[in-house]
PLY file of the C-alpha trace (Angstrom):
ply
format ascii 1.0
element vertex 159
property float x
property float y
property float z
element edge 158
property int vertex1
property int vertex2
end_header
-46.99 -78.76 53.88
-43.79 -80.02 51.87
-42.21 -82.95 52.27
-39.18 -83.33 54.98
-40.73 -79.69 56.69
-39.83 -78.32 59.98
-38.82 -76.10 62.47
-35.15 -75.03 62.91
-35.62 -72.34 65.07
-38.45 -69.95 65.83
-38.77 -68.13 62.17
-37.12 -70.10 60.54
-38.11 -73.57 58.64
-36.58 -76.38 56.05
-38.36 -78.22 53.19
-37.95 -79.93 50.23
-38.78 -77.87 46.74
-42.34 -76.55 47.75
-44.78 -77.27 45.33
-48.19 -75.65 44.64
-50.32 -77.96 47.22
-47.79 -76.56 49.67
-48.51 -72.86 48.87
-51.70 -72.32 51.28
-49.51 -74.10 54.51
-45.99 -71.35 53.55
-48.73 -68.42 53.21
-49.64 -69.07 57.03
-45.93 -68.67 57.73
-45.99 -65.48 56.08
-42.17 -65.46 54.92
-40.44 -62.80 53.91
-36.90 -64.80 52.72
-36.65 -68.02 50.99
-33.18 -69.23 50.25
-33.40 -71.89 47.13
-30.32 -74.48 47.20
-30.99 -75.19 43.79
-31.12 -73.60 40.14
-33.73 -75.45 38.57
-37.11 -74.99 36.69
-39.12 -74.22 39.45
-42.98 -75.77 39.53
-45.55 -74.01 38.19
-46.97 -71.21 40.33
-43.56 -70.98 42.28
-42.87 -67.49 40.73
-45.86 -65.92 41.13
-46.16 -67.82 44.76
-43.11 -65.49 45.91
-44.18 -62.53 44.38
-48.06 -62.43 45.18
-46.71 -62.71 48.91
-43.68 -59.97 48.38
-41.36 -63.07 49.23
-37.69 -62.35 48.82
-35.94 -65.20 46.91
-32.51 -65.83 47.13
-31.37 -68.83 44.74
-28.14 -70.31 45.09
-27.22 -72.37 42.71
-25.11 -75.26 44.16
-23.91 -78.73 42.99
-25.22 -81.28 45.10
-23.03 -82.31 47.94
-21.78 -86.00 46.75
-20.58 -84.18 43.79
-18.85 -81.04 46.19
-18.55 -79.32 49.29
-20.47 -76.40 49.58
-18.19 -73.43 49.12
-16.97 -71.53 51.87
-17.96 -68.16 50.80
-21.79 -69.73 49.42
-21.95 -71.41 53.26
-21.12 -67.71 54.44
-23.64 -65.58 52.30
-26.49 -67.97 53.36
-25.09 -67.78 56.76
-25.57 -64.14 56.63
-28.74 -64.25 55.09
-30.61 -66.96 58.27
-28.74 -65.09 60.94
-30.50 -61.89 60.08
-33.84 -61.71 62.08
-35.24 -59.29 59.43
-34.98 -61.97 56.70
-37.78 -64.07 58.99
-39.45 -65.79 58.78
-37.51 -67.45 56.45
-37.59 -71.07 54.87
-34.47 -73.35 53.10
-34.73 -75.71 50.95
-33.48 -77.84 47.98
-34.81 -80.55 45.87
-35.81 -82.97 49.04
-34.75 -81.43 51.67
-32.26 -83.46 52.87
-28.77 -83.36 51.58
-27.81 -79.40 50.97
-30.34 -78.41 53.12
-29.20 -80.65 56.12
-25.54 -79.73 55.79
-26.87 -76.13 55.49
-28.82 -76.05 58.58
-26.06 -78.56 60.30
-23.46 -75.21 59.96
-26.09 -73.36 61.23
-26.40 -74.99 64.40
-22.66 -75.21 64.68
-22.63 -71.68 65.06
-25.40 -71.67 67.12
-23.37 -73.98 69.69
-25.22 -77.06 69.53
-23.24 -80.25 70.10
-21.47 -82.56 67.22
-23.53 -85.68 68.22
-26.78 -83.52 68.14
-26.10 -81.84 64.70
-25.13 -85.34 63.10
-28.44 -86.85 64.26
-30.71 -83.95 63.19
-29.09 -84.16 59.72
-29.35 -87.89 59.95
-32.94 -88.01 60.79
-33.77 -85.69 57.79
-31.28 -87.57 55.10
-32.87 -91.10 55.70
-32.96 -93.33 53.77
-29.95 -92.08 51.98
-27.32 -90.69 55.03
-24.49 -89.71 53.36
-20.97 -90.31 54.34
-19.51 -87.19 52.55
-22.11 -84.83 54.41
-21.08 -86.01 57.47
-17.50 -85.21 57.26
-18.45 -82.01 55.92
-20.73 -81.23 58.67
-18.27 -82.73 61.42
-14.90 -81.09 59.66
-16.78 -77.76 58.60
-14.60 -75.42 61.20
-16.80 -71.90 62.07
-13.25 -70.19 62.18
-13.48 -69.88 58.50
-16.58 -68.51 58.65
-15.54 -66.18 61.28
-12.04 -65.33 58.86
-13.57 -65.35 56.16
-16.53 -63.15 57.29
-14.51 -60.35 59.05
-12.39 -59.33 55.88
-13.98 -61.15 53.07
-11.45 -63.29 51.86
-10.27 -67.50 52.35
-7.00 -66.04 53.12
-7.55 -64.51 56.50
-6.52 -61.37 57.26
0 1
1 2
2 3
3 4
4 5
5 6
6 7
7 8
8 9
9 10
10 11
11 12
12 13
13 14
14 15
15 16
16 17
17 18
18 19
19 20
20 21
21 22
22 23
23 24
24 25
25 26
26 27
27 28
28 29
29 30
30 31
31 32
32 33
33 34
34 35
35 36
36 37
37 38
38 39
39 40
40 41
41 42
42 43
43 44
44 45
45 46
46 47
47 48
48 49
49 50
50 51
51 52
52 53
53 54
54 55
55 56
56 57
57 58
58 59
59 60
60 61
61 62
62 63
63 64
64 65
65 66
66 67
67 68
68 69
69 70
70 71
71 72
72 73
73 74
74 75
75 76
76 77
77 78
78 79
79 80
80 81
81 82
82 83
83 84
84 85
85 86
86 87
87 88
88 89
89 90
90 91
91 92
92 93
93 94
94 95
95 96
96 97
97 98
98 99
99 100
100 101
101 102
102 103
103 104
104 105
105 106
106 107
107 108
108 109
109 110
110 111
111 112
112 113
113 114
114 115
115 116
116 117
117 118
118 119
119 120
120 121
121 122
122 123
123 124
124 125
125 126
126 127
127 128
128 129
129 130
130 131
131 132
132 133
133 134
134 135
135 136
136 137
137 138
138 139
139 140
140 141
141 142
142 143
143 144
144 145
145 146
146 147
147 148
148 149
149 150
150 151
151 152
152 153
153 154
154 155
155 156
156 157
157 158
């Protein structure tokens, strides 16, 4: 199974970049959605991985979070894409699994109510060794009325 793997709710799962000794473990999942953090060469056999088990793959190609937040409208079209039960199963991931992948799945269980404290630790646990300060304050600062704005008329300005 990759690296950094697990459960975030029932159907849906986090990873690092799956590689091809991973393939057999994410066929017993049997995905339909996989939403890739990162625009990169992907490993051999990735391709034909996600089409041999009519996968579909969403890429989105973001900077890593030292270097910037994630966008509000990127958070809110991968937001749209995990809160959709037909997408699942469904698995995230970037490079390691860690850094846009926590702060991803730290937003989603902001909206799904968990606590601050709880969210933090979770994304802690899966960043070690290398926590980083700047995720943090995005995850702790990220405020679900902008999603909520944002998502009702489609814009940053509100409506």
């Amino acid at each position: 199974r990759p690296a950094n793997f697990g459960v975030v709710v029932p159907g849906v799962y986090r990873s690092s970049f799956p590689q091809a000794a991973d393939h057999a473990f994410l066929e017993g999942l049997k995905l339909k959605t996989i939403i890739t953090l990162v625009q990169k060469d992907f490993p051999e056999g990735y391709t034909a991985f996600i089409s041999r088990n009519g996968i579909k793959h969403h890429v989105f190609d973001m900077s890593g979070t030292k270097k910037e937040e994630i966008p509000i409208k990127t958070m809110i079209s991968i937001l749209r894409l995990v809160l959709d039960r037909q997408n699942h199963p469904l698995l995230i991931h970037c490079n390691h699994g860690k850094h846009r992948t926590g702060c991803v799945v730290a937003i989603v269980r902001k909206v799904s109510g968990w606590d601050l404290d709880s969210i933090v630790s979770e994304y802690k646990r899966y960043a070690q060794p290398k926590v980083r300060d700047c995720d943090v304050k995005y995850i702790t600062e990220f405020e679900l009325a902008a999603v909520c704005t944002t998502h009702r008329c489609g814009t940053e300005r509100g409506c």
